[in-house]
C-alpha positions as CSV (number, residue, x, y, z in Angstrom):
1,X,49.0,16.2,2.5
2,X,45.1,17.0,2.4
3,X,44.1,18.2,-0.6
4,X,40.6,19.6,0.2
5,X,39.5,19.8,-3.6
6,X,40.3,16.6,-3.9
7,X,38.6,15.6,-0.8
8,X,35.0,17.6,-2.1
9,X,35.5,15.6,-5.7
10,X,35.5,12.5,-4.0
11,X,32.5,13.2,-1.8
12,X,30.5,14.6,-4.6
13,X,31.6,11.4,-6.9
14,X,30.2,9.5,-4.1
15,X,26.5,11.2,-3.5
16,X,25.8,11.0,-7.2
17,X,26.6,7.0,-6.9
18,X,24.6,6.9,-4.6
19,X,21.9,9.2,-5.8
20,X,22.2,7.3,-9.4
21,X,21.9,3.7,-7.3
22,X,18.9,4.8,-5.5
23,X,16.8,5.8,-8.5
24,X,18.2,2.7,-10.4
25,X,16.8,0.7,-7.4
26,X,13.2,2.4,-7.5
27,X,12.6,1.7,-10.7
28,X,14.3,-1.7,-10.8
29,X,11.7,-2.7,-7.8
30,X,8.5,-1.8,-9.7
31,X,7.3,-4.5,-10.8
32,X,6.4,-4.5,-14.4
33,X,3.1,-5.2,-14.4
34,X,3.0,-2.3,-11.9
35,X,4.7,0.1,-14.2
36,X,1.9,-0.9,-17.4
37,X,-0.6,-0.5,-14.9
38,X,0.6,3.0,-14.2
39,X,0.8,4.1,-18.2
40,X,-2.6,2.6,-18.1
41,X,-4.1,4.9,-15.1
42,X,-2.3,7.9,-16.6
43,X,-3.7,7.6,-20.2
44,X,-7.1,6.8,-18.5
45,X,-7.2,10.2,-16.4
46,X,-6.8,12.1,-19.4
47,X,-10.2,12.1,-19.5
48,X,-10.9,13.8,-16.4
49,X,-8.3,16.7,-16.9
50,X,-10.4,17.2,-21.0
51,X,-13.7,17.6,-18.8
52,X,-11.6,20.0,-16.2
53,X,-10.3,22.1,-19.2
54,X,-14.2,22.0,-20.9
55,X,-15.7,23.0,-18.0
56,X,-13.6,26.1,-17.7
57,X,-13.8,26.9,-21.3
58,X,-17.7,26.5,-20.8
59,X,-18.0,28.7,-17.8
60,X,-16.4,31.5,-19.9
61,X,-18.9,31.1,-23.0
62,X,-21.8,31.4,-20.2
63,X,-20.6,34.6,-18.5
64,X,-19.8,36.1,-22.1
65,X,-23.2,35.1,-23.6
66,X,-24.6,36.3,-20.8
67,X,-23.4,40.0,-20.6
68,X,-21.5,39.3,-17.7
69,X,-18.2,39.7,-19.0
70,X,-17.9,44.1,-19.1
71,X,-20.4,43.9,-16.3
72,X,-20.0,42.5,-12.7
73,X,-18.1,39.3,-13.9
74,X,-14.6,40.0,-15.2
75,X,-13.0,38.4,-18.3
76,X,-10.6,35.8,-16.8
77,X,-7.3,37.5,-17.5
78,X,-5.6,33.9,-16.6
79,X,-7.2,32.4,-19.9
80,X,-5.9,33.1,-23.6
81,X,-7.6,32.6,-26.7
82,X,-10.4,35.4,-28.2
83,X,-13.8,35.3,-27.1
84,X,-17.0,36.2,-29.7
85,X,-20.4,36.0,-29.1
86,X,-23.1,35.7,-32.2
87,X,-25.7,37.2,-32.0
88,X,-24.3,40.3,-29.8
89,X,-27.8,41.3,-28.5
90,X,-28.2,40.4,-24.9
91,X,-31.5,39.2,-24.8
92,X,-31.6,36.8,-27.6
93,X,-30.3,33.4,-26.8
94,X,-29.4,31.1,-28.2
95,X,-25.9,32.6,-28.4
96,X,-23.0,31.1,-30.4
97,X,-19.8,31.6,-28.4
98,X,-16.6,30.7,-29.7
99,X,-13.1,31.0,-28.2
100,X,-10.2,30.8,-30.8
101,X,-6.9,30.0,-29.7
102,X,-5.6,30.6,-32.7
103,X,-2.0,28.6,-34.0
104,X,-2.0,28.3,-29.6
105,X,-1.6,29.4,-26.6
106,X,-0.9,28.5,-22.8
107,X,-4.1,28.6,-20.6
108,X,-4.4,28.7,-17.1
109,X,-4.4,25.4,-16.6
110,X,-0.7,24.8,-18.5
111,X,-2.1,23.1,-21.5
112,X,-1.2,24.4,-24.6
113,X,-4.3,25.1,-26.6
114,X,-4.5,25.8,-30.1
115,X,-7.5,25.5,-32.7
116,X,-11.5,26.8,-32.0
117,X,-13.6,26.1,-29.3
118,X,-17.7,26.3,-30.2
119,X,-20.6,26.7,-27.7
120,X,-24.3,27.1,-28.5
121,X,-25.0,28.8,-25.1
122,X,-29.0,28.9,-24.1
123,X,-29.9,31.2,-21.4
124,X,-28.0,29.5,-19.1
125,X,-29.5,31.1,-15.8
126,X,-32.9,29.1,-16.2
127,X,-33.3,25.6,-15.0
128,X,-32.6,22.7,-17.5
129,X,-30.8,25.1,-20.1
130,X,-27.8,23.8,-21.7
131,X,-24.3,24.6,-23.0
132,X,-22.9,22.3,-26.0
133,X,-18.9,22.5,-26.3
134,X,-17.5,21.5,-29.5
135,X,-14.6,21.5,-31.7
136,X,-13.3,22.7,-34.6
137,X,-9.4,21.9,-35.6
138,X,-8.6,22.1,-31.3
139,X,-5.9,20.3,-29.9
140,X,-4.6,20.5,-26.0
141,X,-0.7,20.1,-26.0
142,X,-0.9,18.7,-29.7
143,X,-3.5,16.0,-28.9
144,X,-6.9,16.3,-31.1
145,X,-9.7,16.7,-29.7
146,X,-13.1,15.8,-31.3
147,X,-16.9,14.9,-29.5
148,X,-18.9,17.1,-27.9
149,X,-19.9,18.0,-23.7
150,X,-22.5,18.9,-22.8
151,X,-23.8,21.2,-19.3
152,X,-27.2,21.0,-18.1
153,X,-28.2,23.5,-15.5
154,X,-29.6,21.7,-12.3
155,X,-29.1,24.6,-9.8
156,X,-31.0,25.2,-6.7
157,X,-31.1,28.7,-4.9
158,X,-27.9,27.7,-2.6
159,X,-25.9,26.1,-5.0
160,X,-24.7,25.8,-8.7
161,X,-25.1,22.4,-10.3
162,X,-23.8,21.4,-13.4
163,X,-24.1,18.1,-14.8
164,X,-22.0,17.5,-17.4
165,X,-22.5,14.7,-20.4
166,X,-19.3,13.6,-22.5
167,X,-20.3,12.3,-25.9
168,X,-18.3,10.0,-28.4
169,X,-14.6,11.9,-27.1
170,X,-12.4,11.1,-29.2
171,X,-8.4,12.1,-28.9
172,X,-6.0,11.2,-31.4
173,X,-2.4,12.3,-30.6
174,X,0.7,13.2,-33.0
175,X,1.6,9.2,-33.8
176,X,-2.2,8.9,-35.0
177,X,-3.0,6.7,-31.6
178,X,-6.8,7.2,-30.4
179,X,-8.0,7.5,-27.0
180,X,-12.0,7.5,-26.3
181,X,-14.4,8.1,-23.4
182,X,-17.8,8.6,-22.3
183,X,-19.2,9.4,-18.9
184,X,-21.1,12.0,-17.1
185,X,-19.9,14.0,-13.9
186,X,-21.9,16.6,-11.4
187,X,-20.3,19.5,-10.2
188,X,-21.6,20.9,-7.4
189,X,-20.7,24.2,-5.7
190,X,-19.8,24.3,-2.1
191,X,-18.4,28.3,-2.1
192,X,-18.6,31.3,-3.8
193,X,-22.3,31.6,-4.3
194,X,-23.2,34.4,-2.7
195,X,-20.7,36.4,-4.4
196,X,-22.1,35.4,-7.9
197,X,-19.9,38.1,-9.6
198,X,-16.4,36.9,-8.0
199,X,-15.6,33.7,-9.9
200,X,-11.9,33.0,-8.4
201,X,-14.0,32.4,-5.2
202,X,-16.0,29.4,-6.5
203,X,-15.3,25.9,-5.0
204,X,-16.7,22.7,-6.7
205,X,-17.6,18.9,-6.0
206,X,-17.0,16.7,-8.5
207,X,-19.2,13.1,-8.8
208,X,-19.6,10.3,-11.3
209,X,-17.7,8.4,-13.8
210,X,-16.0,8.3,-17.1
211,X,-15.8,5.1,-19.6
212,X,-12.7,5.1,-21.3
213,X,-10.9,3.1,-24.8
214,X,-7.3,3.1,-24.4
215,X,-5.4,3.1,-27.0
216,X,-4.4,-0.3,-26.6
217,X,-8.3,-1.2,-27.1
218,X,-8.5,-2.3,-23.5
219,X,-11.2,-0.5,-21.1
220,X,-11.1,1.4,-17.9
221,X,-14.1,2.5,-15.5
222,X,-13.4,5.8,-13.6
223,X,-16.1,6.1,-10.7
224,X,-14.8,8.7,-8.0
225,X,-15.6,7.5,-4.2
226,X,-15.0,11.0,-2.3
227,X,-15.5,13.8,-3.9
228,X,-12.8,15.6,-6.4
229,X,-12.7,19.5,-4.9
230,X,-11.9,21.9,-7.6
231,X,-11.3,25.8,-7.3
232,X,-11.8,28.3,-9.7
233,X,-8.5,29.8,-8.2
234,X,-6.3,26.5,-8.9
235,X,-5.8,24.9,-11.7
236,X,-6.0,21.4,-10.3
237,X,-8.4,19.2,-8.6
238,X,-6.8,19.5,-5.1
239,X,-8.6,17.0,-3.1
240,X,-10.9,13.3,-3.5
241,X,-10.1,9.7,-4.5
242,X,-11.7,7.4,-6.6
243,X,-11.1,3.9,-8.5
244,X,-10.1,3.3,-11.6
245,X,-11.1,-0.5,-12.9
246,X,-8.6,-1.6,-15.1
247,X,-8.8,-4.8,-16.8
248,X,-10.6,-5.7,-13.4
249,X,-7.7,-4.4,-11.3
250,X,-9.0,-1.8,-8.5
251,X,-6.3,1.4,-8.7
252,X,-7.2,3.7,-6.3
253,X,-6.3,7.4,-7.0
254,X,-5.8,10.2,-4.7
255,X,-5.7,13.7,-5.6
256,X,-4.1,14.6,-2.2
257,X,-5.1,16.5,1.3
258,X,-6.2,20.0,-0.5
259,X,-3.0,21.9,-1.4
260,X,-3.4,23.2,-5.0
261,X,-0.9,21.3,-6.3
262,X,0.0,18.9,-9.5
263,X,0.5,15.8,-7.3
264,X,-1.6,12.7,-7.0
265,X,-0.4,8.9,-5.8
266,X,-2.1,5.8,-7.2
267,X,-2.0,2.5,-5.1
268,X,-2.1,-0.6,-6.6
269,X,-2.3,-3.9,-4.5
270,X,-0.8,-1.6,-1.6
271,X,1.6,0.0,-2.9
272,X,1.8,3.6,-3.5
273,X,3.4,5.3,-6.5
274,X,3.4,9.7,-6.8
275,X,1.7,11.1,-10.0
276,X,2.0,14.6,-11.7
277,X,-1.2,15.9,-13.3
């Protein structure tokens, strides 16, 4: 007789074998060297997802310092941690700004923040003026954060152009291992100039490169090839490619075809693994 729960058991038995022999197989055919390669080339982009998170950080320290914030430019409700500005008198600069995140929070960008955040913010509208980010006691998702950023105003009348200098970054994560970079990136806008008030509708480039330390002591040289495209609007950089030199070992990364989205690939000698961000 047909026993129709049986029948159901038995199929469902057989897709999870299945299932369960298919992911066995994938990672029984990466090759080794393959999967160190990829803990190498995610430990290496942390880099560029600290100078992400600081460059948002530093974008609200210039519109509060500015008098922006209460004005035309909106706080970013999508951000947590308090905002102070020292002195509070518009026209003096510089300006102290410091966001606390107190014992943490979430941010917009899914990191979990917790510590202070400290700019000295100059009058950031005038060619050549600067924004230093530091740190006091921050961590992102319990990693420790120390060094300093800093954003040198290069803008034309089209465009905003940051250039942005990462000094002696240092992260040290819960099992006391140590993770350092240097480097220096341009972000350039492509949209949301004209509406200088609106800052969901900003667009950005993203050139240069990024020297990092892994933990393991071996180094890695981040140049990107095509530009990274970041919006305002979406937490991750949704578009570009670039190579990461590893222990002479080309990795090429791509950030994928535009849709914000946390997935990347890397390909490493021709083959291609996914990422998450």
């Amino acid at each position: 007789m047909h026993n129709p729960l049986k029948s159901s058991l038995l199929l469902l038995a057989t897709a999870f074998v299945l299932v369960f022999a298919a992911c066995k197989k994938d990672s029984e055919t990466t090759p080794a060297a393959d999967q160190a390669t990829i803990a190498q080339a995610k430990e290496a982009l942390t880099s560029q997802q600290l100078i992400l998170s600081s460059f948002h950080i530093a974008q609200r320290g210039a519109e509060n310092a500015n008098g922006l914030v209460g004005g035309k430019v909106e706080e970013r409700s999508d951000s947590c941690g308090n905002v102070s500005v020292v002195p509070p008198d518009l026209f003096v600069f510089p300006k102290v700004v410091t966001v606390d995140f107190g014992s943490g929070c979430t941010d917009a960008d899914g990191k979990f923040k917790a510590g202070r955040v400290v700019m000295t913010v100059g009058a950031f509208w005038e060619l050549n003026s600067t924004i230093v980010v530091a740190y006091d006691n921050y961590s992102e998702d319990g990693v420790k954060v120390e060094g300093q950023f800093i954003f040198t105003n290069l803008s034309t009348a089209n465009a905003a152009i940051l250039r942005i200098d990462a000094q002696n970054i240092k992260l040290t994560d819960p099992n006391n291992y140590t993770f350092a970079f240097s480097g220096n990136q341009t972000y350039t806008q492509t949209a949301g100039h004209p509406s200088w008030w609106d800052w969901h509708d900003d667009v950005y480039h993203v050139t240069g490169s990024i020297f990092s330390t892994l933990t393991n002591g071996e180094t890695v040289n981040w140049l990107i090839q095509t530009p990274l495209v970041k919006a305002n609007a979406c937490a991750y950089v949704s578009k570009g490619t670039g190579i990461l030199d590893i222990n002479g070992l080309p990795v090429k990364v791509d950030y994928g075809n535009g849709t914000c989205d946390n997935k990347g690939t890397y390909t490493i000698n021709g083959q291609v693994y996914p990422f998450t961000m």
